[in-house]
Every structure is written in structure tokens, then in C-alpha cells.
C-alpha positions as CSV (number, residue, x, y, z in Angstrom):
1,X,-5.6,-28.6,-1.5
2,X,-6.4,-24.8,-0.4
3,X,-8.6,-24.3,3.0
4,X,-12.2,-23.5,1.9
5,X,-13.6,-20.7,5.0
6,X,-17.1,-20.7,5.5
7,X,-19.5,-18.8,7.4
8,X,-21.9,-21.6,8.2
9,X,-22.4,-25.7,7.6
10,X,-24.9,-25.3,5.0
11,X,-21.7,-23.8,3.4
12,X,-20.0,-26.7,3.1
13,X,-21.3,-28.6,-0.3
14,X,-21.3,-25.1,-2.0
15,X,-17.4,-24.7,-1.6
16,X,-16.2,-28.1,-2.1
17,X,-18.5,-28.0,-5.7
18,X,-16.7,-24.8,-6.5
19,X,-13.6,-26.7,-4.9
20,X,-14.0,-29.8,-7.4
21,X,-14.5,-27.5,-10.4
22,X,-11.5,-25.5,-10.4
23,X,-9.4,-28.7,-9.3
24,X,-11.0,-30.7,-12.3
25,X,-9.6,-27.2,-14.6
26,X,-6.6,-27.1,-13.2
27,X,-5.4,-30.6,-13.9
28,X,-7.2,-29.8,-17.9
29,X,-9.8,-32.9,-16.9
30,X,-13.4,-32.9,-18.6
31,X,-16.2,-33.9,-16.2
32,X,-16.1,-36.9,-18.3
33,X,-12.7,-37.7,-17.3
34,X,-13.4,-37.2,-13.7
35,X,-16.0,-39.7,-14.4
36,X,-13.5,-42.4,-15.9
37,X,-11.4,-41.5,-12.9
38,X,-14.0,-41.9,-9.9
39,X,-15.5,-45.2,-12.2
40,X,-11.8,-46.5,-11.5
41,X,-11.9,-46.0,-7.7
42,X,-15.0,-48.4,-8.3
43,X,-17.6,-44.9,-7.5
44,X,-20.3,-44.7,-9.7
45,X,-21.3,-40.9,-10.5
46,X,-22.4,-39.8,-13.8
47,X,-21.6,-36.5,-15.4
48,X,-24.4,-34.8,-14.4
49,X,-24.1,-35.3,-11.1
50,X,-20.3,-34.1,-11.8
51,X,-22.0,-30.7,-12.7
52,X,-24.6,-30.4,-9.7
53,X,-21.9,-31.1,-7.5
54,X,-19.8,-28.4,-8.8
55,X,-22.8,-26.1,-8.4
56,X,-23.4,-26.7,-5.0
57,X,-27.0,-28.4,-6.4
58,X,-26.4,-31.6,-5.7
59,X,-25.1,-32.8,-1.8
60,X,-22.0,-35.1,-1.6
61,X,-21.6,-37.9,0.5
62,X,-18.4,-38.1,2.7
63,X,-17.5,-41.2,0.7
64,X,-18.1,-39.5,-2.4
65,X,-16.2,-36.5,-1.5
66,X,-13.0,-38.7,-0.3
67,X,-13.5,-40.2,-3.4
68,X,-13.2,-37.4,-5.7
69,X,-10.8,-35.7,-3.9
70,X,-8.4,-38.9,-4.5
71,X,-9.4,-39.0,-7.8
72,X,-8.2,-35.0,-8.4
73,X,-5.1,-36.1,-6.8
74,X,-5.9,-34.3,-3.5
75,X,-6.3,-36.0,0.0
76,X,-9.3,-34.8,1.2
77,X,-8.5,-34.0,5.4
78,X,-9.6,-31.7,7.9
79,X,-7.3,-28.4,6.7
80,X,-9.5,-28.5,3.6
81,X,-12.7,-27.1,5.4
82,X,-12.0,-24.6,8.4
83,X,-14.7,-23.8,10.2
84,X,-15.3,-19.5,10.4
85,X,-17.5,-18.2,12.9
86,X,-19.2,-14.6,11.5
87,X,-17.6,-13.0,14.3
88,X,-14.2,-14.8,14.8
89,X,-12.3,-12.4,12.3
90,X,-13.2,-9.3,14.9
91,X,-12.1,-11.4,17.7
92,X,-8.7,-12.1,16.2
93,X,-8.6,-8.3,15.3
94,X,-9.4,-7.4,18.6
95,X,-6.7,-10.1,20.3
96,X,-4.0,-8.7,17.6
97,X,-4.8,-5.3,19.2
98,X,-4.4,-6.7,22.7
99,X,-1.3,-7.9,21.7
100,X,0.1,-4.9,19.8
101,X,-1.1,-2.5,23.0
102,X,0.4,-5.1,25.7
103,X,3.6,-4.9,23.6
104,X,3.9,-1.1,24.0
105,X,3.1,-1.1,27.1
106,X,6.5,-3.4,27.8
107,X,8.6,-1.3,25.4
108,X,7.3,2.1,27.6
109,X,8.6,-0.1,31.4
110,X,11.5,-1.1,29.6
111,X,11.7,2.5,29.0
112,X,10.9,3.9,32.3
113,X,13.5,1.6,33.9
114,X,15.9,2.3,31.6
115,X,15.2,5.8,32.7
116,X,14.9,5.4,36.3
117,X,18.6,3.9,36.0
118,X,20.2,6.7,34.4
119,X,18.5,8.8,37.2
120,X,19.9,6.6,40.0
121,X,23.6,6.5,38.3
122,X,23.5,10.6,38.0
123,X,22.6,11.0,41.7
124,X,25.0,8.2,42.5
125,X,27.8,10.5,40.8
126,X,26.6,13.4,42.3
127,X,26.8,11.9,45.6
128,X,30.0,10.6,45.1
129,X,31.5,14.0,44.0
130,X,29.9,15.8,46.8
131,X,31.7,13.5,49.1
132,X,35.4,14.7,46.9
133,X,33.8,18.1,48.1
134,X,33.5,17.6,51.5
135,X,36.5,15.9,52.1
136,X,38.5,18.1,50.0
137,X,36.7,21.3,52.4
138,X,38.1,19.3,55.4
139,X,41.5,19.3,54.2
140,X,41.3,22.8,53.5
141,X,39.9,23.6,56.6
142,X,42.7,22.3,57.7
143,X,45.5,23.5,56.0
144,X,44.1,27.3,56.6
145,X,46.1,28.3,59.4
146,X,49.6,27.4,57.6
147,X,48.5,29.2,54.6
148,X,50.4,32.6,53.5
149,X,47.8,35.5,52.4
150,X,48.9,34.7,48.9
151,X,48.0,31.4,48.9
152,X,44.9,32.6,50.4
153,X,43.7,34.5,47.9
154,X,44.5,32.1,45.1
155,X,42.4,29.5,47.3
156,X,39.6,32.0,47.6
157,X,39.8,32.8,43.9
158,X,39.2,29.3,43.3
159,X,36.5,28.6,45.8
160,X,34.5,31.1,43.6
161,X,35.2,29.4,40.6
162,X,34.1,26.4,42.0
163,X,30.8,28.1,43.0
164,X,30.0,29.6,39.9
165,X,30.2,25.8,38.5
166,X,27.9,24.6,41.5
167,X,25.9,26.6,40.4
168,X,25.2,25.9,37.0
169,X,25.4,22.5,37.5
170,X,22.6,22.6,40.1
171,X,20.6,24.4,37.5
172,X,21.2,21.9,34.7
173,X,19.9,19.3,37.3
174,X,16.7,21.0,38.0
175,X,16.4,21.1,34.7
176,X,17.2,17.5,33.8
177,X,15.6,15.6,36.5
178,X,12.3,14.7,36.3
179,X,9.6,16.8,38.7
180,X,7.3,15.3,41.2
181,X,3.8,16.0,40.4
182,X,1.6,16.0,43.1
């Protein structure tokens, strides 16, 4: 049996007449077989007040619905009617958009930290290099005197190498890390 929606109680008798009628079809009964059926249940309801019902001119009693809803081979239970408030399909509109924002809003931390990480690990390699550096200027430092002016000057040449990649790696990281904005 499908859910019948409606707006408001009055509602009710309306769609299970409309309800009945294209059960009835559906299973190829007459009204006058519906009849024989509900007569067999031991319900008394004539054929005209087969055709009211299905009009919504005619009110049904909760027996007489249970009973014609067993006699169209269709329990008749609570998922048949669900109750719609005018405004409920804007409320669930608006919680789906809750939902969809709060969801973004997680992806774009998940983001951020994912971020934030990469940022941490680049420092904690820059650190760690800068520590190679400063150790390898002590050993230097300390191996000058012993060095022959040859050596020297391949050292020295090197030292400006080194610089020029300083350099351009310090402007790479102004580039790539993110600014403070005050």
C-alpha cells in the first residue's frame, strides 16, 4: 500500500477514496466485486456507498476502512497515512542545507589541517638542514687554518654557490608560505 501525504485531517477520507479506487482498478475488481468481497468479511456496504467513498463524499469508519483495505488485499497501518505539515517540506529543505553547509565546513578543517601539516613538515626540514648548515660552518671553521690557498678558493667558490641557492630557496619560501594578515 503507497503512503497517502496530506496537508491537513480533513484530508484524510479524500485520499483513502481516491486510495480505494485505484486499488479496486488495479486488482481489475468492479465496485460490485468489492461489494461481494467486503459482504464476505461480514461488512455490509452497498455500491453506492462504494462510489462516495472513492469520491471522498461519503466518510469511512475506521472499521470500514480496515475492512476494505483487507478486502483489496492491503493491511491498512499507520505508513499508509503520513501526516504533512504545510511547512515541514521547507524545514527539511532547510535541515538538508544545514547539513550540506556543516559538511563543507569539515571538508575546508580537514583541509586547513591538512595544510597546516605540510607547513609544519617544510619548516621541520628547513630547520633540520639549517642545523647540516651550521654544523658543517663549524667544521669548516675549523679546518681553515690547515687549508692550502687552493683549497681555499675552491671552498670559497662553493660557499657562493651555496648562497646563490639560499637564496632562491628563501624566495620560493616567501612565496609558498602563507602570509599573516593583520
Amino acid at each position: 500500500m503507497g503512503v497517502v501525504q496530506y496537508g491537513q485531517l480533513d484530508e484524510a477520507e479524500p485520499a483513502f477514496g481516491k486510495w480505494v479506487r485505484e486499488r479496486r482498478q488495479s486488482l481489475a475488481l468492479s465496485q460490485s466485486d468489492l461489494v461481494q468481497r467486503l459482504a464476505s468479511r461480514g461488512l455490509l456496504v452497498d455500491a453506492s456507498a462504494i462510489s462516495r467513498i472513492e469520491s471522498g463524499a461519503r466518510s469511512v469508519r475506521l472499521g470500514e476502512a480496515i475492512g476494505i483495505a483487507d478486502a483489496l488485499d492491503s493491511p491498512l497501518g499507520a505508513e499508509f497515512f503520513t501526516y504533512k505539515s504545510p511547512d515541514s517540506s521547507a524545514l527539511v529543505e532547510a535541515l538538508s542545507s544545514i547539513e550540506r553547509a556543516l559538511f563543507r565546513r569539515e571538508e575546508a578543517i580537514a583541509a586547513d589541517h591538512d595544510a597546516l601539516r605540510a607547513i609544519f613538515k617544510r619548516q621541520e626540514t628547513a630547520h633540520q638542514h639549517l642545523l647540516a648548515v651550521t654544523h658543517a660552518e663549524e667544521v669548516i671553521t675549523a679546518a681553515l687554518p690547515s687549508l692550502s690557498p687552493t683549497e681555499l678558493e675552491l671552498l670559497n667558490e662553493r660557499l657562493r654557490s651555496l648562497r646563490d641557492i639560499e637564496e632562491w630557496q628563501h624566495i620560493i619560501e616567501l612565496a609558498v608560505l602563507p602570509r599573516d594578515v593583520g
